[in-house]
N, C-alpha and C positions, 0 to 999 in steps of 0.2 A: 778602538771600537770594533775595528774588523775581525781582531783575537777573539773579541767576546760573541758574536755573535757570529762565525766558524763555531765556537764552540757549542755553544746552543742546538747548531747546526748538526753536530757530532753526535751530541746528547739525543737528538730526536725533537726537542724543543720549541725547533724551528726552521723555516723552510728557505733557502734562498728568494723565494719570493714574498718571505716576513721582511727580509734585507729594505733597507728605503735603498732608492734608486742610487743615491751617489756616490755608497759604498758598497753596490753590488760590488765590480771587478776588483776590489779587492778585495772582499771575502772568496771569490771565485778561487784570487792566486792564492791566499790563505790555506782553502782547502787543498787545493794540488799539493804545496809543500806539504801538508799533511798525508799525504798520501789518501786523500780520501776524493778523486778527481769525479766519482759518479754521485757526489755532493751538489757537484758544482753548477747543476743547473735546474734553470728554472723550474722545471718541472719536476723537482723531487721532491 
């Protein structure tokens, strides 16, 4: 689930703070691997 919705994230889709709470940190570490680490927070 944290694949899917990093990707979302990627796409524009959706926000780290669409993320429900319990899978924030790892969609956070999701992004980093991706190289996409100004993904990774709250406020994007």
């Amino acid at each position: 689930m944290a694949v899917i919705y990093a990707t979302l994230i990627v796409k524009g889709a959706k926000t780290l703070a669409d993320v429900p709470i319990t899978i924030q940190a790892q969609v956070k570490q999701v992004l980093i691997d991706l190289d996409c680490p100004e993904l990774a927070s709250v406020e994007a």
